[in-house]
C-alpha positions as CSV (number, residue, x, y, z in Angstrom):
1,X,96.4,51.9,58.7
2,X,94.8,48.6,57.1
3,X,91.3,47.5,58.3
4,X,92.0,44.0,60.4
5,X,91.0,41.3,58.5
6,X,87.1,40.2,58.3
7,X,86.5,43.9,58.7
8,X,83.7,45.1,56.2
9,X,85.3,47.8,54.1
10,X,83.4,51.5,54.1
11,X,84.0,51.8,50.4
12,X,82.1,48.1,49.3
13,X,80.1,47.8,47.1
14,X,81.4,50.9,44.9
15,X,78.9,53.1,44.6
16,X,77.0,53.4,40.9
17,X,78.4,55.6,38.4
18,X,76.7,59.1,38.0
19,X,74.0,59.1,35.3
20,X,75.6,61.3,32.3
21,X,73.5,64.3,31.6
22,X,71.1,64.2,28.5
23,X,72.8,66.1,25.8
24,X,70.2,68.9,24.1
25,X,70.5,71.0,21.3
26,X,68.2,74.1,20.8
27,X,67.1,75.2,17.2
28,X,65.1,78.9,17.5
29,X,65.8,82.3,15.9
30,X,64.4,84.3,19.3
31,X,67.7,84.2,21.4
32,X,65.3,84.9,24.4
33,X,63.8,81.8,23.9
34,X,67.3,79.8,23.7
35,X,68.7,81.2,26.7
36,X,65.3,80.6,28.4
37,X,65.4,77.1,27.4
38,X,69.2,77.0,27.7
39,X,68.9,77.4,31.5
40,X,66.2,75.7,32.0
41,X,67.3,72.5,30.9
42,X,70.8,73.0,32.6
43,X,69.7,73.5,36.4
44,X,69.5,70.3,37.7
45,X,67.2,68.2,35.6
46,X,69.8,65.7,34.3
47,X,70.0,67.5,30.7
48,X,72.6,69.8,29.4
49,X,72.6,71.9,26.2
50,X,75.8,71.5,24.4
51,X,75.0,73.4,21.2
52,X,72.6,76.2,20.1
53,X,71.5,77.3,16.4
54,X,69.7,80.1,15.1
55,X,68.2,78.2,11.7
56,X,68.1,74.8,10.3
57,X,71.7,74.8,8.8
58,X,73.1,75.7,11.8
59,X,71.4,73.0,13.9
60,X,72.4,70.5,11.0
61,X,75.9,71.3,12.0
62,X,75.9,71.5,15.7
63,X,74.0,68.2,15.1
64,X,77.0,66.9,13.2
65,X,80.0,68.5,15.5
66,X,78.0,67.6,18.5
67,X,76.2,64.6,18.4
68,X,73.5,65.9,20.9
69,X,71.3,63.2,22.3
70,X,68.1,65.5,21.7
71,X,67.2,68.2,19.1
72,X,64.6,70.8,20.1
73,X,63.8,72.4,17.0
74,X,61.6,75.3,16.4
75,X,59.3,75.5,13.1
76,X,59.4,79.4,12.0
77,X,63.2,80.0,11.4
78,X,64.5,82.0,8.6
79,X,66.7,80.8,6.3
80,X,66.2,77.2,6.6
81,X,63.0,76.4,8.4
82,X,62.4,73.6,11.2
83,X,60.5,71.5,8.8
84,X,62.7,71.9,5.9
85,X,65.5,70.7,8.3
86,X,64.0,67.6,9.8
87,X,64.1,65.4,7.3
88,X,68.0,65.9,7.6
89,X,68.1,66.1,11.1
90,X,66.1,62.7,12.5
91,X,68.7,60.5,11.2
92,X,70.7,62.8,13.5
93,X,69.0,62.1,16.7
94,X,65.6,62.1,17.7
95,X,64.0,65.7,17.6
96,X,61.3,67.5,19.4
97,X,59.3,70.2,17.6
98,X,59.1,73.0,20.8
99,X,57.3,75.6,19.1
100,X,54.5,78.1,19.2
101,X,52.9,77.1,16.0
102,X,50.4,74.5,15.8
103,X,48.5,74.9,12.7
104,X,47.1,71.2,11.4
105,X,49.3,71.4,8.7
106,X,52.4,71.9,10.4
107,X,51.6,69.4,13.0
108,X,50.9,66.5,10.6
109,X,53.7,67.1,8.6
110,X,56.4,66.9,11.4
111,X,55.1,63.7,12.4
112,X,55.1,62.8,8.8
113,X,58.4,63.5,8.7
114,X,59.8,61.5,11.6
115,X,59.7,64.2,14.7
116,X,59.3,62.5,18.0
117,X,57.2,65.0,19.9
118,X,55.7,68.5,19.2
119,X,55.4,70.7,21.8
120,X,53.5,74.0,21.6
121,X,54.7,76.6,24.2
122,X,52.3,77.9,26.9
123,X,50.9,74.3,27.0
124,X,53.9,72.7,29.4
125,X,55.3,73.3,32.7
126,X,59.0,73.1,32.9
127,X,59.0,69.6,35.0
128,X,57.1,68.2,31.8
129,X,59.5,69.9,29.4
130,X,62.3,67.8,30.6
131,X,60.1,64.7,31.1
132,X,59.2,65.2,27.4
133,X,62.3,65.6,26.2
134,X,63.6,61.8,27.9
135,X,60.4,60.2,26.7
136,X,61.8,61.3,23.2
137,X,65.3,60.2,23.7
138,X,63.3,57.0,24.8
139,X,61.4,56.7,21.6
140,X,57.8,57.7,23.9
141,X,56.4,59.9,21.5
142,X,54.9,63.4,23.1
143,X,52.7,65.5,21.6
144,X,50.6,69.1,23.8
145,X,47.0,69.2,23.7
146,X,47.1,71.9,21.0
147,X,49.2,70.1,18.6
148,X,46.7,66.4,19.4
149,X,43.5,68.7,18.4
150,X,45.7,69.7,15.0
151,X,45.3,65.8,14.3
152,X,42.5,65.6,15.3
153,X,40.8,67.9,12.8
154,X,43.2,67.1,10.2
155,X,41.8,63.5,10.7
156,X,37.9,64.4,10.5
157,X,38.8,66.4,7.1
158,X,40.0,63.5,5.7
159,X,37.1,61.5,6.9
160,X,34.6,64.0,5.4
161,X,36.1,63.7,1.9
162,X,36.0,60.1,2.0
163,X,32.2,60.6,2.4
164,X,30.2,60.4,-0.4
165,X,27.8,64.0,-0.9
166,X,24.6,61.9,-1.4
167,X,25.2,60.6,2.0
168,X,22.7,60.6,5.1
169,X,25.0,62.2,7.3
170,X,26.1,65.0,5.0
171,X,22.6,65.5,3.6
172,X,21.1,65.8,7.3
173,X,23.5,68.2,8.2
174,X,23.3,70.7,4.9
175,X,19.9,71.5,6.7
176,X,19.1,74.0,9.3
177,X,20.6,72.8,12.5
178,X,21.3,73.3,16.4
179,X,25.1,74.0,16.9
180,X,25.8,71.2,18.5
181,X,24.8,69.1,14.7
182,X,26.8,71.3,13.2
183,X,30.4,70.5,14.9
184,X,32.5,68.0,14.3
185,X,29.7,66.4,12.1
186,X,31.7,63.4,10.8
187,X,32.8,62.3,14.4
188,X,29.7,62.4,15.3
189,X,27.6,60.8,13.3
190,X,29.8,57.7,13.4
191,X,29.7,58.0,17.3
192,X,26.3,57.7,17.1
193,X,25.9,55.1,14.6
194,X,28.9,52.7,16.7
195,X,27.6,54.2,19.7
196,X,31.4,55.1,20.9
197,X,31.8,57.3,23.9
198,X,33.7,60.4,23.7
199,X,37.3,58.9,24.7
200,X,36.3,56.0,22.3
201,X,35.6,58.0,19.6
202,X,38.9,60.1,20.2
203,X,41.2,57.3,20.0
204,X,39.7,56.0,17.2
205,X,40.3,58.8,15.6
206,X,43.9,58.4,16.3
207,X,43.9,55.3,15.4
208,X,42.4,56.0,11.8
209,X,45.5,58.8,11.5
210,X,48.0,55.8,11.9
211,X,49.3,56.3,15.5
212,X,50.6,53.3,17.5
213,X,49.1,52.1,21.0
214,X,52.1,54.3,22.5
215,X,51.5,57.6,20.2
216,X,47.9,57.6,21.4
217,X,49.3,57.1,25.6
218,X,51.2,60.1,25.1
219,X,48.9,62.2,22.8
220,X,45.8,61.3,25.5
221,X,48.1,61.7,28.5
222,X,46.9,57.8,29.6
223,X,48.6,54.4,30.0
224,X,49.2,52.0,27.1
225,X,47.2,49.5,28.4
226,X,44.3,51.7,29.3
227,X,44.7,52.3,25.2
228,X,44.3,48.6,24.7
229,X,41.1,48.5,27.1
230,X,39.4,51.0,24.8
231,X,40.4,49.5,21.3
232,X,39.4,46.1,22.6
233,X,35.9,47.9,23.1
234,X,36.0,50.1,20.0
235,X,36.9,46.7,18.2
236,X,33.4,44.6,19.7
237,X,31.6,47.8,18.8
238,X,32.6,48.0,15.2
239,X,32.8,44.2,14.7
240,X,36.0,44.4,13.9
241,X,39.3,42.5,14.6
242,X,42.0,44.4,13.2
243,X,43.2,48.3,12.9
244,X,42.7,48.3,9.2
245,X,38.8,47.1,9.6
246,X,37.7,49.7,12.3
247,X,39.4,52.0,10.8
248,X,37.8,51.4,7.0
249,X,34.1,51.5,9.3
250,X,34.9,54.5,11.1
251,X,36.0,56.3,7.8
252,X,32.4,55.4,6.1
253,X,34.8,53.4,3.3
254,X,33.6,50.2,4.2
């Protein structure tokens, strides 16, 4: 039977197509750990995993067959390593390290090489695993507290060799100290001397190691422009006006 004219139809307006499901793929040698992942990410939370690899080659070709919207790749793989395979994989699709390692080396040289996020297991819950992984797919950079203090002291050990041996700061700290001298002496000598809180002196840190305003949101877990209110104060503090000039200060090269 046909509605009578003028009579609003139940079907108007169509509703909105359903959202397609994030396509994943997982790179990790421990099959535990994929099928962990593997259900996980398929229960609900708007992801699926179409494709699973064991090592870097294999992930390069489920990349290729499948054209997965994310790549969750583990570091420690034999055969063909996680950071071996990145370089071959980002032009892929955006990939997220998920991994348990988080020595400073690794760390930096995933970013280096173009990986979105690096997430260290034990330091996520599952609701922001899959938050992670669409922040990625978004081009939001996510990185877990352990991997951020990786940078961190990768960071300050470049700072300390771009001090010069004769220096105050290294010369006061060569001698008998309290503890608290003794860690993290670069940071903190420059802290003092630009008078930076801690926050301050943490994302100026980050911004010495070349992260954007949005890298250093996610690695602090804050809001870009809370990021912006502390550079514009780090900036009156070190009398600069550009990224290049607090960052030359805060390294002692200036």
């Amino acid at each position: 039977m046909r509605p009578l004219p003028g009579t609003p139809r139940s079907d108007f307006p169509p509703p909105a197509p359903a959202t397609p499901p994030l396509r994943l793929l997982i790179a990790d040698d421990n099959p535990v750990v994929r099928a962990g992942l593997a259900a996980l990410l398929t229960d609900g939370t708007g992801t699926t995993v179409v494709a699973q690899a064991r090592d870097g080659r294999e992930a390069y070709e489920a990349a290729l067959r499948h054209r997965p919207d994310v790549i969750l790749l583990d570091v420690r793989m034999p055969g063909v390593d996680g950071i071996s395979a990145l370089p071959h994989l980002v032009p892929l699709a955006p990939v997220m390290m998920l991994t348990y390692s988080h020595e400073t080396r690794t760390v930096r040289e995933a970013l280096r090489l173009g990986a979105g996020g690096y997430l260290v297991h034990g330091e996520f819950t599952a609701e922001q695993l899959v938050r992670a992984v669409r922040d990625v797919r978004e081009g939001r950079p996510q990185v877990t507290p352990g991997a951020t203090r990786a940078l961190l002291a990768a960071l300050r050990s470049d700072a300390s060799a771009h001090v010069s041996p004769n220096s105050p700061e290294i010369t006061a700290i060569s001698e008998p100290s309290t503890l608290s001298r003794l860690q993290s002496p670069v940071g903190q000598s420059f802290r003092s001397r630009f008078r930076l809180s801690e926050r301050e002196a943490e994302i100026m840190d980050l911004i010495a190691s070349g992260m954007t305003n949005q890298q250093i949101a996610a690695a602090c877990f804050i809001t870009e422009k809370t990021v912006k209110n502390h550079i514009n104060r780090i900036f009156a503090k070190l009398h600069s006006t550009t990224r290049s000039q607090a960052t030359a200060k805060w390294l002692g090269v200036a």
